[in-house]
DOPAKOL-629047 format. One record per residue (C-alpha): z, x, y; residue in one letter. Coordinates in steps of 0.001 Angstrom, whole numbers, padded with zeros to 6 digits, always signed. Layout:
// residues N
ZXYA ...
//
This chain:
// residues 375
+031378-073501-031634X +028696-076103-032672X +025001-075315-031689X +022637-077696-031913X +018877-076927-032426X +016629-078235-029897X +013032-078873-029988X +009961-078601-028269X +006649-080540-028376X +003266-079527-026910X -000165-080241-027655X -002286-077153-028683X -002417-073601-029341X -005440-071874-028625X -005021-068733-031456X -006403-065348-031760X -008716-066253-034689X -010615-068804-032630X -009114-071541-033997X -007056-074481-031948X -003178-075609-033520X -001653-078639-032574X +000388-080303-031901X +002989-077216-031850X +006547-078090-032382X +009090-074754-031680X +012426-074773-032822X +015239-073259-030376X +018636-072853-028761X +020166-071871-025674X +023334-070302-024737X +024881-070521-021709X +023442-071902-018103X +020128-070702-016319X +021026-070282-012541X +019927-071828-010061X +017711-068952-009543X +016169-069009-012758X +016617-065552-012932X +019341-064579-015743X +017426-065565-018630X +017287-063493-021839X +014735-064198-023998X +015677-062646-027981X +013222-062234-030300X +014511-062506-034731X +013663-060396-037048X +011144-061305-040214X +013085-063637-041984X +015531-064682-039145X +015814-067977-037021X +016066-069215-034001X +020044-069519-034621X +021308-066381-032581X +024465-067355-032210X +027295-070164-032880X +027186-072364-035789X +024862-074729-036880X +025962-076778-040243X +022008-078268-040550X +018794-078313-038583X +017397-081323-038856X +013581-081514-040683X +014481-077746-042359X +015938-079311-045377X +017646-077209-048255X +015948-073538-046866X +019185-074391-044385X +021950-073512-046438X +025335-071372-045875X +023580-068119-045225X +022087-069710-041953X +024918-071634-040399X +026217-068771-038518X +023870-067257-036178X +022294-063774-037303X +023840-062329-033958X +026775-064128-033715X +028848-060312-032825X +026051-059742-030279X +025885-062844-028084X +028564-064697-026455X +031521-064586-023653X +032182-061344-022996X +029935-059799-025891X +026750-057678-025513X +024763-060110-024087X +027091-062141-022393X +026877-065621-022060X +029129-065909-019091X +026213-064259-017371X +022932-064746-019103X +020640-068370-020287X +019799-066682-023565X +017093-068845-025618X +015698-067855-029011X +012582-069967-030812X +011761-070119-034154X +008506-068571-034655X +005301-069998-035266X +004314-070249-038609X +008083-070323-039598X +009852-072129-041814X +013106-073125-039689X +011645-076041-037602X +008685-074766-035771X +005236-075700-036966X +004630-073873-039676X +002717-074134-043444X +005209-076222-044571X +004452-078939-041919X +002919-082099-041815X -001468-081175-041359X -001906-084336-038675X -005273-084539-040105X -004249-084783-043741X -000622-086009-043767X +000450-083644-046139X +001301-079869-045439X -000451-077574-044418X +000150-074963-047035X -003544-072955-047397X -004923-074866-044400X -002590-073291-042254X -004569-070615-039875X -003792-067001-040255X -001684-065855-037111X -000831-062630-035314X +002290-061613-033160X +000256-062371-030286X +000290-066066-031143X +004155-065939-031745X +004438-064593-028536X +002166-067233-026665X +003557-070262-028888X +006617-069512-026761X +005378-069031-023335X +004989-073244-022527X +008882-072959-023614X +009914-070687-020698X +007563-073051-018487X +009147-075965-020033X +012794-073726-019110X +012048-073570-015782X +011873-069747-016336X +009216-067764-014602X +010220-063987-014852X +012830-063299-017582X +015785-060993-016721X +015631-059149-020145X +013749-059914-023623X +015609-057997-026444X +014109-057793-030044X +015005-055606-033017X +012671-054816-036087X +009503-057507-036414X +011761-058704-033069X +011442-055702-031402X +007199-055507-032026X +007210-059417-030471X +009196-057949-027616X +006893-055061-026882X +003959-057755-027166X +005479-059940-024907X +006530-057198-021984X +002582-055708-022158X +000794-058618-022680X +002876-060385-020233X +004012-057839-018341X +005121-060029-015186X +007402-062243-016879X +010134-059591-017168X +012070-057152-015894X +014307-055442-018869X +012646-054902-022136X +015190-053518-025350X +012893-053261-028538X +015200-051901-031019X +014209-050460-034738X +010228-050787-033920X +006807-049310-033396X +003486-049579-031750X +001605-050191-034600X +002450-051173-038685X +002503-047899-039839X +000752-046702-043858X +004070-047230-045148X +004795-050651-043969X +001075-052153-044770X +001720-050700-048469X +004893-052194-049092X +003430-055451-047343X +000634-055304-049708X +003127-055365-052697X +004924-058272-051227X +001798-060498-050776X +000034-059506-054291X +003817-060795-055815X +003984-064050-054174X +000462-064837-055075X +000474-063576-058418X +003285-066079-059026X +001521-068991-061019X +003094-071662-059030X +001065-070076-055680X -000977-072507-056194X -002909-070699-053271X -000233-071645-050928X -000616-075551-052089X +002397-075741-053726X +004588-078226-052058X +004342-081197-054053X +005637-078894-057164X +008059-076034-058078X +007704-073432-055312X +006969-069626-056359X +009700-068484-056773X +009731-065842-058883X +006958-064195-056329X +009042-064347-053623X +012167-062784-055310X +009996-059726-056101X +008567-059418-052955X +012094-059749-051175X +013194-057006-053497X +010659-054710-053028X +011348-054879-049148X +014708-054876-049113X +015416-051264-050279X +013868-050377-046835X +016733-052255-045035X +019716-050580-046099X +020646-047380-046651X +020910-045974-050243X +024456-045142-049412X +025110-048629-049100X +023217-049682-051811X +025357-047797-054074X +028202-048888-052030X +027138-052897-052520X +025923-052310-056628X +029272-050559-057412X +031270-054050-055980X +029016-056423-057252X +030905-057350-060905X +028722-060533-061945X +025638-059995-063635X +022697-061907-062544X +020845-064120-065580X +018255-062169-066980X +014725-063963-066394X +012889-060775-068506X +011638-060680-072370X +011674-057433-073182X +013707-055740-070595X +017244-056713-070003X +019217-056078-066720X +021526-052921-067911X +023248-051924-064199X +024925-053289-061070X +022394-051502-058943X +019691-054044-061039X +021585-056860-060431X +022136-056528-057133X +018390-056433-056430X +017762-059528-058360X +020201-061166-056661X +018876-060137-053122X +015567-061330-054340X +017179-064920-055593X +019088-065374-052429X +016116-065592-050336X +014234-067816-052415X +016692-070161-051448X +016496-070883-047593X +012531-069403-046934X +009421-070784-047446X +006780-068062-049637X +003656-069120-047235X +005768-068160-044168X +006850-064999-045625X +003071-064100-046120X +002316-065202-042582X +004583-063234-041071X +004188-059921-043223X +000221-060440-042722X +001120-060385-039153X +002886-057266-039457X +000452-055460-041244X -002426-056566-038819X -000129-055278-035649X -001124-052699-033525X -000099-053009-029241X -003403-051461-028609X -005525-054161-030587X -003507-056756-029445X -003349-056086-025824X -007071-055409-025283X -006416-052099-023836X -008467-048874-024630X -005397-046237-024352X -001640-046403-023709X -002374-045649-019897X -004195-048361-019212X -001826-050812-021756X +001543-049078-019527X +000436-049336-016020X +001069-053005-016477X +004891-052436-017172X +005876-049717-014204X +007895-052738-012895X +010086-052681-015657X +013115-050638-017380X +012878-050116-021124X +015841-049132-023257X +014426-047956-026274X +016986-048135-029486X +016281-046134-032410X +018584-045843-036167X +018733-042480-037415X +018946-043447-040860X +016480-046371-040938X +013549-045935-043581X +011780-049562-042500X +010972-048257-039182X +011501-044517-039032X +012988-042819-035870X +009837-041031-034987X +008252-044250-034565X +010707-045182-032002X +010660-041392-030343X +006274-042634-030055X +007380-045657-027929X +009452-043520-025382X +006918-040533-025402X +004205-042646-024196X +006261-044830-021975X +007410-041343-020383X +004403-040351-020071X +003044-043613-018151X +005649-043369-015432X +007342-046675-017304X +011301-046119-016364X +013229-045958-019924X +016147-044653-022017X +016794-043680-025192X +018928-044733-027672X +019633-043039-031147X +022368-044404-032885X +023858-042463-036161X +024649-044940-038717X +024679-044897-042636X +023584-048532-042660X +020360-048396-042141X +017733-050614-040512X +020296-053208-041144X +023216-051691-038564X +021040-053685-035617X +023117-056839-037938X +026159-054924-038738X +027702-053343-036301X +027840-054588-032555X +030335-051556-031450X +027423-049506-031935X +025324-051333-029023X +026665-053047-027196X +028277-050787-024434X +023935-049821-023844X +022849-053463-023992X +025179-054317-021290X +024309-051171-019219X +020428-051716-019775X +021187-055356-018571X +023547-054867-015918X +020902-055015-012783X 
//
């Protein structure tokens, strides 16, 4: 089925750093119909280099350009939601936005600066997860939506979903952050760190003013491949190398490409370079690495952040072999919700995918989605 992306127009953004966006433009799509209630609404949140395309498919989005190629025509979730599927349509008026600072139809570095006509590229403020989050809230107004039924996010998803449920704590009811923590842990700010020193080490950086010449490409790759080893299992890593049989074009002078298992990664590298924008990749890992619930919310301790959300029901979903977020992270999230009276469940699901399974493998989830949504 054919989903078209919608769009929505406001005029500002008041952002964490002080400074004032506008106008704001968010990219989004609905499924199914909101009742007459306005109380089935399920608000999902993507993951760092996702969209707002959850499910369907979408053949072009129109101001996005080449970064919309094959890879993004299906939605990232297409297994997940729909008639009779996890989060059923039948049911539920889901809606996911493209985030602020994206690259997918929202305003983002790579739009028009109304006060320059060109992009914004290294005029474009710095943002955190809190101004993803609030980018979106005129949306649900727009909607008609005053308390979601449910918002469901999974990795960088997952953290916005946990932002929105504290920091907005009476606009839901069911919160399902899956593959997540309460703060970037050492780990992830390292590897993040890595990523943003590769981009902007690429010559054509250009310190993010790059638009009217050849993008950085090369940056990018790297810093793709240096994440992506953190998504997927080493099991299937092997698994992926092993059935990969063309060689990706050397781009080296010394070194030459001598396994599958190198090829593959310069191929994962290459394939993003061709439907993301580098400056919203560094937004959004920036973001990551600045995130911490505490900081964000204002609150002084988990007690005070928690009694907020004693309202709600939390199903917390952890993967046992994921090495991007690590399970104890998730175990943190239902220790102190447990411990601040917040009802939840837990979740661990055994799978030798990865971080990646929350993609891969709706048999795995979706009997608990539908349980953690069913009131």
């Amino acid at each position: 089925m054919n989903i078209q992306t919608k769009f929505f127009e406001y005029q500002e953004l008041e952002l964490v750093c002080g400074e004032t966006l506008g106008p704001i433009t968010l990219a989004y799509e609905t499924h199914g119909e909101l009742n007459e209630e306005g109380d089935n609404a399920i608000l999902i949140f993507h993951a760092l280099t996702g969209s707002h395309h959850v499910a369907g498919f979408t053949p072009e989005v129109p101001t996005v350009g080449t970064h919309w190629n094959t890879a993004c025509q299906t939605g990232w979730w297409d297994e997940f939601v729909g008639s009779g599927k996890a989060v059923d349509t039948d049911r539920f008026f889901v809606i996911c936005a493209n985030y602020l600072g994206g690259c997918y139809g929202s305003t983002g570095p790579s739009s028009i600066n109304p006060q320059s006509g060109k992009p914004y590229g290294s005029h474009f403020p710095h943002i955190r997860f809190s101004d993803i989050v609030d980018s979106q809230i005129p949306l649900l107004d727009h909607l008609g939506i005053k308390k979601l039924h449910g918002v469901i996010g999974s990795s960088l998803g997952g953290i916005l979903c946990l932002n929105f449920a504290t920091r907005h704590p009476q606009r839901v009811v069911n919160v399902l952050p899956i593959a997540c923590g309460l703060r970037a842990s050492t780990l992830s700010r390292a590897h993040n760190l890595e990523q943003i020193l590769a981009i902007e080490n690429d010559p054509n950086f250009k310190d993010g003013d790059y638009y009217d010449g050849e993008p950085p490409r090369r940056g990018l790759a790297l810093a793709r491949m240096i994440s992506h080893k953190t998504f997927i299992s080493l099991h299937v890593i092997e698994e992926r190398a092993q059935n990969r049989f063309e060689q990706e074009h050397d781009e080296f002078s010394w070194y030459k490409i001598r396994t599958p298992l190198e090829s593959f990664f310069l191929h994962q590298g290459r394939k993003l370079v061709n439907r993301f924008d580098a400056n919203s990749y560094i937004q959004l890992i920036a973001a990551w690495s600045d995130y911490d619930i505490l900081i964000d919310s204002g609150a002084k301790d988990y007690t005070e952040l928690l009694s907020r959300c004693r309202h709600q029901k939390h199903l917390v979903i952890s993967i046992d072999n994921d090495v991007c977020f690590y399970p104890d992270e998730q175990q943190e999230i239902y220790t102190q919700l447990q411990k601040n009276s917040v009802p939840c469940d837990y979740l661990a699901i055994h799978s030798d995918k990865g971080h990646d399974s929350f993609l891969l493998e709706p048999d795995l989830y979706t009997a608990a989605i539908r349980s953690a949504l069913a009131n």
